[in-house]
Backbone as JSON, one array per atom type, in Angstrom:
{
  "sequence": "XXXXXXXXXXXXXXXXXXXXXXXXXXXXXXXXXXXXXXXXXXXXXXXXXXXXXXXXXXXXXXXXXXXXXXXXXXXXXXXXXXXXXXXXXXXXXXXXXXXXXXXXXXXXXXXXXXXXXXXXXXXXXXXXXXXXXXXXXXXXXXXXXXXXXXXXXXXXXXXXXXXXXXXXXXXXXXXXXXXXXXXXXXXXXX",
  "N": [[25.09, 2.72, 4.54], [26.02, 0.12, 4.82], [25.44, -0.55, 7.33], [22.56, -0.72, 7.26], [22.26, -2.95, 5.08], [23.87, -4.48, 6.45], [21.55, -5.16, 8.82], [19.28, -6.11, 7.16], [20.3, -8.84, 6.35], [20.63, -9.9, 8.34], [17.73, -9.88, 9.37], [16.88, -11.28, 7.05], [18.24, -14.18, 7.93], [16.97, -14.37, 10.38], [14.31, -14.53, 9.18], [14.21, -16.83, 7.66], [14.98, -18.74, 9.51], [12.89, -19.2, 11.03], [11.34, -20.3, 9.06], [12.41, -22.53, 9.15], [11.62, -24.15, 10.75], [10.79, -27.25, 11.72], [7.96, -29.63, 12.67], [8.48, -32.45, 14.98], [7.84, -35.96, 14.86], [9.34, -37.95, 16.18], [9.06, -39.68, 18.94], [8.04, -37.94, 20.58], [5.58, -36.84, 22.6], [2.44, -35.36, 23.06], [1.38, -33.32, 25.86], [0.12, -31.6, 26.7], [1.63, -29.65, 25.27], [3.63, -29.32, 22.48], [6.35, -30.94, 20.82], [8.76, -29.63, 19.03], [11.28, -29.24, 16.73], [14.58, -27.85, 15.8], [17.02, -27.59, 14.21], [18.77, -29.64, 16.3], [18.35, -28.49, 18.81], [15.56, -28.87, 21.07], [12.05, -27.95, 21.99], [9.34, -26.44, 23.47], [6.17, -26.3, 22.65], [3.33, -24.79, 23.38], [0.16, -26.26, 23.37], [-2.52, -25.5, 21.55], [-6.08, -25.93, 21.61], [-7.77, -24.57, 19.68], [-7.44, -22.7, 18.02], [-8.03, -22.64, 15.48], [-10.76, -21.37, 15.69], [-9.97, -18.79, 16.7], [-11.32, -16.15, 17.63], [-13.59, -16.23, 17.53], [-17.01, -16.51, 19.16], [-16.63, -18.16, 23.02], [-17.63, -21.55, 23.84], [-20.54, -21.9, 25.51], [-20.03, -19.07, 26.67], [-22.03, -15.95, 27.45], [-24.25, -14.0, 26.09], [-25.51, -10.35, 25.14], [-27.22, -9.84, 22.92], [-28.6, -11.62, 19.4], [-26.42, -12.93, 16.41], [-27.27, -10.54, 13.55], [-28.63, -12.09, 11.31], [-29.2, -14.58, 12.48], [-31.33, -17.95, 12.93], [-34.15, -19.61, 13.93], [-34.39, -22.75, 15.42], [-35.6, -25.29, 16.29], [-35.69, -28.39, 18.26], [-37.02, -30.99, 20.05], [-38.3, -29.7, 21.92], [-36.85, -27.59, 22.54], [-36.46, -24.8, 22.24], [-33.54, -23.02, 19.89], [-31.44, -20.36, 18.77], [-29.71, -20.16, 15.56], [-26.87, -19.85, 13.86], [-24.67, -19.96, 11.26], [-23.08, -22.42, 12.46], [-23.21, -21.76, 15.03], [-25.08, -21.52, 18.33], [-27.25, -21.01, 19.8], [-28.89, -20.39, 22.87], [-31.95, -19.25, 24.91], [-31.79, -16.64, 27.74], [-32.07, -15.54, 30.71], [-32.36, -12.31, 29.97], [-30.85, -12.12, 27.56], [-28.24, -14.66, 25.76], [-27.16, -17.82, 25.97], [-24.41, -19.54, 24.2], [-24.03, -22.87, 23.32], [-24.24, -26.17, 22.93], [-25.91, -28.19, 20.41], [-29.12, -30.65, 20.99], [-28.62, -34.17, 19.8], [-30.09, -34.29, 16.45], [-31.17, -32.21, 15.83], [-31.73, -30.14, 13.68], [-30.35, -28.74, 10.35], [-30.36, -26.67, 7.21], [-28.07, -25.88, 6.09], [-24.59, -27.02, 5.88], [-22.44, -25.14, 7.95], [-20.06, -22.32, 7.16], [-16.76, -23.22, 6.78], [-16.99, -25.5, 8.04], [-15.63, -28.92, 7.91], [-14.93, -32.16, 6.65], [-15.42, -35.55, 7.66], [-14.62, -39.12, 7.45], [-15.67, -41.75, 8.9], [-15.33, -45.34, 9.11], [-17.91, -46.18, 6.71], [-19.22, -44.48, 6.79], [-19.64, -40.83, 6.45], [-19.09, -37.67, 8.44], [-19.13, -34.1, 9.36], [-17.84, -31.37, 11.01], [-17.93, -28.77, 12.72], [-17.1, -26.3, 15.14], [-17.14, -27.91, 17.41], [-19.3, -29.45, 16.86], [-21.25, -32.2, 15.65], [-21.89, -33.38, 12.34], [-24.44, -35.18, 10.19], [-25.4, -36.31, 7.14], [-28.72, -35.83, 6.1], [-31.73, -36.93, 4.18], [-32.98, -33.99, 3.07], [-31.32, -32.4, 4.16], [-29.12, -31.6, 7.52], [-27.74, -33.31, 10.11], [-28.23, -32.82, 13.7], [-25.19, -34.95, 15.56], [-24.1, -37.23, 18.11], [-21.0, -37.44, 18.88], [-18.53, -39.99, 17.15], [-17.15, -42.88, 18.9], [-13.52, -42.55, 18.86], [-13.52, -40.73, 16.35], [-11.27, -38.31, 14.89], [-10.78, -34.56, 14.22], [-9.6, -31.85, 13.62], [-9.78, -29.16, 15.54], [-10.58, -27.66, 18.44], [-13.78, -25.7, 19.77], [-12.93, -22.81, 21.8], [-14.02, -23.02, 25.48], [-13.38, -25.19, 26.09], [-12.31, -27.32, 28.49], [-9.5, -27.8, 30.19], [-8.2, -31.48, 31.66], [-6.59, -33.51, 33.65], [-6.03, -36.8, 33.86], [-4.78, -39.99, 35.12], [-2.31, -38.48, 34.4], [-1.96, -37.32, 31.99], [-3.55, -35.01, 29.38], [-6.55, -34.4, 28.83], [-9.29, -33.32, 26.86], [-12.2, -31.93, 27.97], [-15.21, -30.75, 26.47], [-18.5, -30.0, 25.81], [-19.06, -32.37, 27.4], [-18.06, -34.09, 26.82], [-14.9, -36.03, 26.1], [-12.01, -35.5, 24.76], [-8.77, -35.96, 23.41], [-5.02, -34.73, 22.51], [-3.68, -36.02, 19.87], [-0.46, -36.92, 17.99], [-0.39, -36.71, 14.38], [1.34, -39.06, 12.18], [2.06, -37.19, 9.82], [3.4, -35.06, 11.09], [0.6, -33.24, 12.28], [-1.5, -31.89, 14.05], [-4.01, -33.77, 15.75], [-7.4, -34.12, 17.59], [-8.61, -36.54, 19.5], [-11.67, -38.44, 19.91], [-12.55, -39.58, 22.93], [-14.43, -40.07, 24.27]],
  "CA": [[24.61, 1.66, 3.68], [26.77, -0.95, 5.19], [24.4, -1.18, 8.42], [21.43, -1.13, 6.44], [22.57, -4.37, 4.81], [23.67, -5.86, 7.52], [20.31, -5.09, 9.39], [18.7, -6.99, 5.97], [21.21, -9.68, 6.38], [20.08, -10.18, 9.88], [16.23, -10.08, 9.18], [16.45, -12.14, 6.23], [18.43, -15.16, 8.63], [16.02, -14.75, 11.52], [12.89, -15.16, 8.82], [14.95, -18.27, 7.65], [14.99, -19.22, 10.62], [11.4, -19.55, 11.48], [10.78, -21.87, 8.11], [13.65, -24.05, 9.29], [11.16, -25.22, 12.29], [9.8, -28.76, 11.41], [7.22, -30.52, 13.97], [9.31, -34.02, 15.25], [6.7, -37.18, 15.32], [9.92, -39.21, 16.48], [9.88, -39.69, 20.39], [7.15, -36.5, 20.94], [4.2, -37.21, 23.27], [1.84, -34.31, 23.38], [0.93, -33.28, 27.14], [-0.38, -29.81, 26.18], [2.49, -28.94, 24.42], [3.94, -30.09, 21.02], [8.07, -30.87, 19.9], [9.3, -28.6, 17.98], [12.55, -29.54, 16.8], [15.4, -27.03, 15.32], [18.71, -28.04, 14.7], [19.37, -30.64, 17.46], [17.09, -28.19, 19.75], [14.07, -28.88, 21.28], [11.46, -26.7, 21.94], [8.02, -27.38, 23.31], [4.98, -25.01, 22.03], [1.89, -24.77, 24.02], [-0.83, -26.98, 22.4], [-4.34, -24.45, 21.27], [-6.79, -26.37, 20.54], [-8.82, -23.93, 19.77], [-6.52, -21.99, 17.44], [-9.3, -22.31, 14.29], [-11.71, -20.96, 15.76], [-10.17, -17.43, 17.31], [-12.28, -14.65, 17.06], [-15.1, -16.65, 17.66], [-17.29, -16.87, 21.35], [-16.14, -19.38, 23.45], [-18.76, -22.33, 24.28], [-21.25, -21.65, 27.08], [-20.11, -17.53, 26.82], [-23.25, -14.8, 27.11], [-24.21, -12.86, 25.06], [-27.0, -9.81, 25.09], [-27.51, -9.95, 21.5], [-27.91, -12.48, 18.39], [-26.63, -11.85, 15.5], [-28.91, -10.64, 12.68], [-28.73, -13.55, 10.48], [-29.65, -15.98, 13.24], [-32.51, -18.19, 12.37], [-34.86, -20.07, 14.95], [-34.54, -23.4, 15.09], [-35.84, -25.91, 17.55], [-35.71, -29.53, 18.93], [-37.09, -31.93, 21.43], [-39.27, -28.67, 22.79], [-36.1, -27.24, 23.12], [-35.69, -23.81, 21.19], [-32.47, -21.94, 19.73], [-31.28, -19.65, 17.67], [-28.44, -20.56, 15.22], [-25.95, -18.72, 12.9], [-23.33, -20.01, 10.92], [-22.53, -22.82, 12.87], [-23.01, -21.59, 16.6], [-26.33, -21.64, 18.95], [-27.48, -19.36, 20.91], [-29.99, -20.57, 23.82], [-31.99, -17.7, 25.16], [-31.24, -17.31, 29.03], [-32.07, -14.51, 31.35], [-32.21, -10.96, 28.98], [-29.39, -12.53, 26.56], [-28.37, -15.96, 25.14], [-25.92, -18.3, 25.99], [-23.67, -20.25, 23.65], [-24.85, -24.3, 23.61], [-24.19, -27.52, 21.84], [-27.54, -28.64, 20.33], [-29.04, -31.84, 20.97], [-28.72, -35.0, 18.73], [-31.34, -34.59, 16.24], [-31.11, -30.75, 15.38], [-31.9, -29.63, 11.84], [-29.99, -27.57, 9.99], [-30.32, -26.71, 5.58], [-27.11, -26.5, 5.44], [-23.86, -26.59, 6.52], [-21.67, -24.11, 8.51], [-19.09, -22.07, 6.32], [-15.62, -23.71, 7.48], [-16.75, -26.89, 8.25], [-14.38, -30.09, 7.96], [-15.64, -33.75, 6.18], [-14.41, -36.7, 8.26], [-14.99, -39.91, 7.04], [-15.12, -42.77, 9.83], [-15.62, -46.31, 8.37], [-18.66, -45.82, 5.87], [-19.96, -42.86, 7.05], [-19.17, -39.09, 6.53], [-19.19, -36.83, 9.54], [-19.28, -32.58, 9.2], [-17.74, -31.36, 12.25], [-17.56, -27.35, 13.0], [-16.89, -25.56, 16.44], [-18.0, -28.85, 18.58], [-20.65, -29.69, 16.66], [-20.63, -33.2, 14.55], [-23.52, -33.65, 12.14], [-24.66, -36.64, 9.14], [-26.27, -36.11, 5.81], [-29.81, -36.48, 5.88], [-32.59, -36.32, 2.95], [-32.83, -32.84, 2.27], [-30.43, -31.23, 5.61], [-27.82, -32.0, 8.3], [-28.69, -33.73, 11.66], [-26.59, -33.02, 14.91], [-25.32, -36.29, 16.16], [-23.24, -38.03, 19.03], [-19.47, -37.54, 18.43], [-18.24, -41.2, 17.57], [-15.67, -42.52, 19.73], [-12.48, -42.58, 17.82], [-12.87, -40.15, 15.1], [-10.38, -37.22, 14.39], [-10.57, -33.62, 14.29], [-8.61, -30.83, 13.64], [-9.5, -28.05, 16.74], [-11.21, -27.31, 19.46], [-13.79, -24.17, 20.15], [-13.01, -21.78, 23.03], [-14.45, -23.05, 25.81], [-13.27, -26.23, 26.4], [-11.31, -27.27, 29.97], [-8.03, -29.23, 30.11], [-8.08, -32.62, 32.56], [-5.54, -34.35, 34.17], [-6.13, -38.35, 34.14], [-3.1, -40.62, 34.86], [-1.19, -37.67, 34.44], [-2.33, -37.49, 30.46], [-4.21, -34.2, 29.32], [-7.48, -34.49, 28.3], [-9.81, -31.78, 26.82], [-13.43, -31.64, 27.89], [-15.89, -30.32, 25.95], [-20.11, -30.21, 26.27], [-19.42, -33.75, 28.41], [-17.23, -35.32, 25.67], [-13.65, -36.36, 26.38], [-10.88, -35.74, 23.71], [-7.03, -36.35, 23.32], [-4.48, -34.88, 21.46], [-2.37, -37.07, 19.32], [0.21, -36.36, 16.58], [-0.48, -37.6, 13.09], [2.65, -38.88, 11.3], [2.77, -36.05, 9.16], [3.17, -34.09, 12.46], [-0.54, -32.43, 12.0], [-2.29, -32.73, 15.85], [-6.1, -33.94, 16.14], [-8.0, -34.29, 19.08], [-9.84, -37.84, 19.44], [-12.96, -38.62, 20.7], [-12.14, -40.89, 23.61], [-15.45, -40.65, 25.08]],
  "C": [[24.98, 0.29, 4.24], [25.57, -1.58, 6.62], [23.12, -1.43, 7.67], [21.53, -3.0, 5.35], [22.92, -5.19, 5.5], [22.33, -6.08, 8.41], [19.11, -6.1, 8.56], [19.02, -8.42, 5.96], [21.0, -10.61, 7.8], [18.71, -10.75, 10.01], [16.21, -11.27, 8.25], [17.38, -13.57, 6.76], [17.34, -15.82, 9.2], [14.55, -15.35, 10.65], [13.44, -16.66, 7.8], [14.65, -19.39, 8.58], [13.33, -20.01, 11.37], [11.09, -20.29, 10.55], [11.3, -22.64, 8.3], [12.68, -24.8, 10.35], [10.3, -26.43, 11.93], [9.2, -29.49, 12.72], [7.95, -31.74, 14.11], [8.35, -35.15, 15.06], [7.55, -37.84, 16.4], [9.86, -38.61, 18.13], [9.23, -38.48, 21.17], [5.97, -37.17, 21.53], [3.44, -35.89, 23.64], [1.06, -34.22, 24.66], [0.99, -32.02, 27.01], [0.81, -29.29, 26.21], [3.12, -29.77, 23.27], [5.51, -29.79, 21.15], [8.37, -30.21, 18.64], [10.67, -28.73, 17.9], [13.59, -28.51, 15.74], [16.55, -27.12, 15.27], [19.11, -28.45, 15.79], [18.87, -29.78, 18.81], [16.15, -28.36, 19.88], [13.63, -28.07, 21.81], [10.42, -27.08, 22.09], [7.24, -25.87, 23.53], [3.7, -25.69, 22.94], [0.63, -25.59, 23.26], [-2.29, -26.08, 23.08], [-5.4, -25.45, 20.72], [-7.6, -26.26, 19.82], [-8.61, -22.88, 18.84], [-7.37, -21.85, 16.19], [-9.91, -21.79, 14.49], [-11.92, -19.28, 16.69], [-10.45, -16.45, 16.97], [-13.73, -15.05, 17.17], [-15.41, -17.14, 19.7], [-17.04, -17.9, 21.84], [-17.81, -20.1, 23.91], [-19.51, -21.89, 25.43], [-20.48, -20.16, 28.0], [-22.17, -17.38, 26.68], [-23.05, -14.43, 26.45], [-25.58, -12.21, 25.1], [-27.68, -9.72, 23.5], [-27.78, -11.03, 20.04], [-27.07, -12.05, 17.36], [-27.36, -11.64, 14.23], [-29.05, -11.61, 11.75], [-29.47, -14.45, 11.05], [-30.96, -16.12, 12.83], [-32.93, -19.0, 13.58], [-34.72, -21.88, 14.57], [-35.06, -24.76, 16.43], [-36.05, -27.87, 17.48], [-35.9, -30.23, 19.9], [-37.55, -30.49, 22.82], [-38.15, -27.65, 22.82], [-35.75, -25.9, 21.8], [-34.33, -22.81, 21.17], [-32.48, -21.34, 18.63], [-29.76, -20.18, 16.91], [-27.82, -19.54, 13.98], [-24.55, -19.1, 12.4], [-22.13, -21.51, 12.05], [-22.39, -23.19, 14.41], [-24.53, -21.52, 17.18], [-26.51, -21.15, 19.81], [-29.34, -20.08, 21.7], [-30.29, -19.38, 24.6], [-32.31, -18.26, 26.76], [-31.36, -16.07, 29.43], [-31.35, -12.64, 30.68], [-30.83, -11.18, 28.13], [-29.64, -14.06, 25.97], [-26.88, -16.03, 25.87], [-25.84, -19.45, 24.83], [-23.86, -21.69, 23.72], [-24.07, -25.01, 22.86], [-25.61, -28.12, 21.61], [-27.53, -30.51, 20.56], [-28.72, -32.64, 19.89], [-30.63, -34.72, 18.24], [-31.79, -33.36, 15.91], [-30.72, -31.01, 14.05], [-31.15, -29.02, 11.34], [-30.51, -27.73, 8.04], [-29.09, -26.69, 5.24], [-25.32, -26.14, 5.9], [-23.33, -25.26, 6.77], [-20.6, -23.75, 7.63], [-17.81, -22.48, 7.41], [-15.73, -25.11, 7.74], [-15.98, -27.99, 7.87], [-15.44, -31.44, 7.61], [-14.64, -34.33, 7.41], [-14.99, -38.21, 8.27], [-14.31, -41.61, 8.09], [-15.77, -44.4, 9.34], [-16.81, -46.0, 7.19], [-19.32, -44.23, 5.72], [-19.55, -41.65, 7.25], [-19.92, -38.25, 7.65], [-18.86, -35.17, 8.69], [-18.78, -32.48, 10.78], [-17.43, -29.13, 11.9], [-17.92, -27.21, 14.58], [-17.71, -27.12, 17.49], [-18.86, -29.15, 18.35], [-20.59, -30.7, 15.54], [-22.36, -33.11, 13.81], [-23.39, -35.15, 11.06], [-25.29, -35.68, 8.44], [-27.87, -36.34, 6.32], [-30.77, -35.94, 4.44], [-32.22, -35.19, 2.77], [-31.66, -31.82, 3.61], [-29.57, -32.24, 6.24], [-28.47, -31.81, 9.43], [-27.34, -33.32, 12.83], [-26.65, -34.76, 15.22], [-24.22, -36.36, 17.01], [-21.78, -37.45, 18.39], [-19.32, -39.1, 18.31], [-17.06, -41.26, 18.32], [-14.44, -43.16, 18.56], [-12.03, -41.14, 16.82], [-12.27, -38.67, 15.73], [-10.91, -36.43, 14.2], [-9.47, -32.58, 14.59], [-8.37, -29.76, 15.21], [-10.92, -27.98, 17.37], [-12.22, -25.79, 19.57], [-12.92, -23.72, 21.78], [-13.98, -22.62, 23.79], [-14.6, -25.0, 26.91], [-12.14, -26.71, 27.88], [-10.74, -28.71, 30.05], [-8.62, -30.31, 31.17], [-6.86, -33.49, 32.83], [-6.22, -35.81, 33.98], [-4.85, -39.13, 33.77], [-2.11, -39.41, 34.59], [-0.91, -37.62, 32.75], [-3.33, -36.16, 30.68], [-4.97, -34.6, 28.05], [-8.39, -33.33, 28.12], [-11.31, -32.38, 26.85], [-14.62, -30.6, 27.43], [-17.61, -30.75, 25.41], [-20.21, -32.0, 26.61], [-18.73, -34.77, 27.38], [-15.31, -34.91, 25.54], [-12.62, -36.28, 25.1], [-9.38, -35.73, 24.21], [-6.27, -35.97, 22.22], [-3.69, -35.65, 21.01], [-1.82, -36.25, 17.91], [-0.2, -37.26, 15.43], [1.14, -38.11, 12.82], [2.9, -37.98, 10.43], [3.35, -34.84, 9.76], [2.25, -33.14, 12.78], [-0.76, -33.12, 13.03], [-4.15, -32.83, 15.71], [-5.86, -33.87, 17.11], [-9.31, -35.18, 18.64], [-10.68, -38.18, 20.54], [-12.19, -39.49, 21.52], [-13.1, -41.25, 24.8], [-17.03, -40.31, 24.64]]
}
């Protein structure tokens, strides 16, 4: 009995232990990894930025299949298939994975999507994909430069500049930064 309680006694420290970990803001510069501070230890965690969206295909993956939901949707001559968010350009006996142009339709948003409200205007952002309100649907549009987001899809490739990591994604430049609450975006910075 006595080991069995201490074995309890042990477990219930160590899962202590893991709620004791608070993110730092003070004196933390994220260079694909984050401060993690623990009783006068530091500790630096790998920065995901992509961590919302696992389980889902990475950007500009194949695929031989849609899936059956997908609906047809097309722009600027340019046809895809879409589903929930993701786009599927058809490409030698399969599809590949896309970012649609500015100016793509949808009825209605993607389940998961995120508001983000940059001076007057409300943004929708899911998996790399920003849209606007319009009359009766949701338009793709531009990323602005500046605004905030939570995560990254799959598919996106780190960059060195100045010796600063930058994440590229369908030709648009982001940066992580810490909030003050210690919650990390990734800002447009191009």
């Amino acid at each position: 009995m006595k080991t069995i309680t201490s074995y309890l006694s042990t477990m219930l420290v160590g899962i202590s232990m893991l709620f004791a970990i608070n993110i730092s803001t003070s004196n933390a510069q994220v260079h694909n990894r984050m401060l993690i501070q623990y009783k006068q230890k530091k500790v630096y965690k790998p920065v995901v930025p992509h961590v919302r969206y696992l389980g889902l295909p990475a950007q500009q993956s194949f695929h031989t299949r849609l899936p059956d939901q997908a609906v047809k949707v097309t722009q600027k001559e340019e046809s895809l298939h879409y589903h929930n968010g993701i786009y599927y350009k058809p490409v030698n006996n399969g599809f590949l994975i896309v970012q649609p142009r500015s100016g793509t339709q949808i009825n209605s948003l993607p389940t998961g999507h995120i508001e983000v409200k940059m001076g007057t205007q409300n943004y929708y952002y899911y998996y790399g994909t920003f849209y606007i309100e319009d009359e009766n649907c949701y338009v793709t549009v531009e990323p602005p430069h500046g605004i905030k987001i939570d995560a990254l899809p799959e598919g996106y490739k780190t960059i060195k500049i100045d010796g600063k990591d930058y994440y590229l994604l369908n030709g648009v430049y982001y940066k992580a930064v810490q909030e003050s609450g210690g919650s990390l975006k990734f800002e447009v910075v191009s």
